[in-house]
Structure formats: structure tokens, C-alpha cells
N, C-alpha and C positions, 0 to 999 in steps of 0.2 A: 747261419750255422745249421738251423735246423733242415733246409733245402740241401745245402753240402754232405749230411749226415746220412740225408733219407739217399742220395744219390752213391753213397760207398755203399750202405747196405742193401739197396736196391737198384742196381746199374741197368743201362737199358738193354743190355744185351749181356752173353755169357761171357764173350771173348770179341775182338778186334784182328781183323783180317790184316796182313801186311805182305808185302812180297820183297822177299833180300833182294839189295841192288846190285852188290858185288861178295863174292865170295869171303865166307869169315868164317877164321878160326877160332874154334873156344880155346880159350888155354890151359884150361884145366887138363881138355879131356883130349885135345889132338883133334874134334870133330869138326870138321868141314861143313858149311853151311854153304851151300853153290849159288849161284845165281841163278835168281829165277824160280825159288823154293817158296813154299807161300810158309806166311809163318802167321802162329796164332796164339797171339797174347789173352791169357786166362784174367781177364777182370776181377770177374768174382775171387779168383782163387788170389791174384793179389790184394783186393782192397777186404780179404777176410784172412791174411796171416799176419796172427802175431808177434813177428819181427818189425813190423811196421806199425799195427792197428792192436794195440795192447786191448783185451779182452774183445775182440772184432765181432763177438757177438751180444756187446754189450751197444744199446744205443745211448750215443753220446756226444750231442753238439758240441759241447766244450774241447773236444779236437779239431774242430775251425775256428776257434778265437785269435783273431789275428795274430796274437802274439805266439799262437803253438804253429802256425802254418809253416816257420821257418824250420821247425825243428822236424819236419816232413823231407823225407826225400825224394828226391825228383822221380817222377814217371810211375809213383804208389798212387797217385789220385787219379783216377779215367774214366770218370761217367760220359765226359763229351770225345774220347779218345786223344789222341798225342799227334805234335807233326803237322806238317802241312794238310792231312785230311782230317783233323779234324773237327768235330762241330760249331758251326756261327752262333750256337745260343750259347757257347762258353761265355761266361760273364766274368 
């Protein structure tokens, strides 16, 4: 809990590189996302909003206690990043 904790508030890098595979519309906004656009997921900036990590600047293993992990939404946790790329030391 407390290796899970130190990796949201300490991630190993800022953001996660990605490149869209096919063309995607957001639906909000009407914007086209083309293929071939590199895209860049903000780590820090998601595993430190409080829509997810209530007080995200508070440290607190008690939000990986097995039993909170389910109450996690998917793709809020990326120390080792997401996806087929990435990391083999995810445990």
C-alpha cells in the first residue's frame, strides 16, 4: 500500500506518450482526434485530481487497501503506464 501510494504521488515521469490509431471524435466538443496525432496523458495531473484521489495531496496508503481498489476507476492509477506498452515491473 505504502509502494502503491509513494507511486501516485511520485510517478516516474510527468505524462505518457501515445499515438491515436484511428481517427476519434470527442462528443462533447465535435473535435477530431486524426490518426497519427501523438497524444499525451498527464499522470501527475490525473493521479493528483480530486475527483478521483480525495485530498491527492494528502499521503495515504489506506486508498490501496484491497477492499478500496474496486471503488477506483479504471486508467486513474499509471505509475507503470496502461495498454500493451506498458511496464513488466507492474505487479
Amino acid at each position: 500500500m505504502r509502494i502503491s501510494e509513494t507511486l501516485r504521488r511520485y510517478p516516474f515521469g510527468p505524462f505518457l506518450n501515445r499515438k491515436c490509431k484511428e481517427d476519434y471524435v470527442i462528443k462533447e466538443t465535435g473535435l477530431v482526434i486524426e490518426k497519427g496525432t501523438p497524444i499525451l496523458i498527464p499522470i501527475d495531473g490525473i493521479h493528483n485530481d480530486p475527483e478521483y484521489y480525495p485530498e491527492p495531496e494528502k499521503f495515504d496508503p489506506d486508498r490501496f487497501i484491497d477492499g478500496n481498489k474496486q471503488n477506483s476507476q479504471s486508467c486513474t492509477y499509471l505509475p507503470f503506464g496502461m495498454g500493451p506498452r506498458n511496464c513488466i515491473g507492474n505487479f
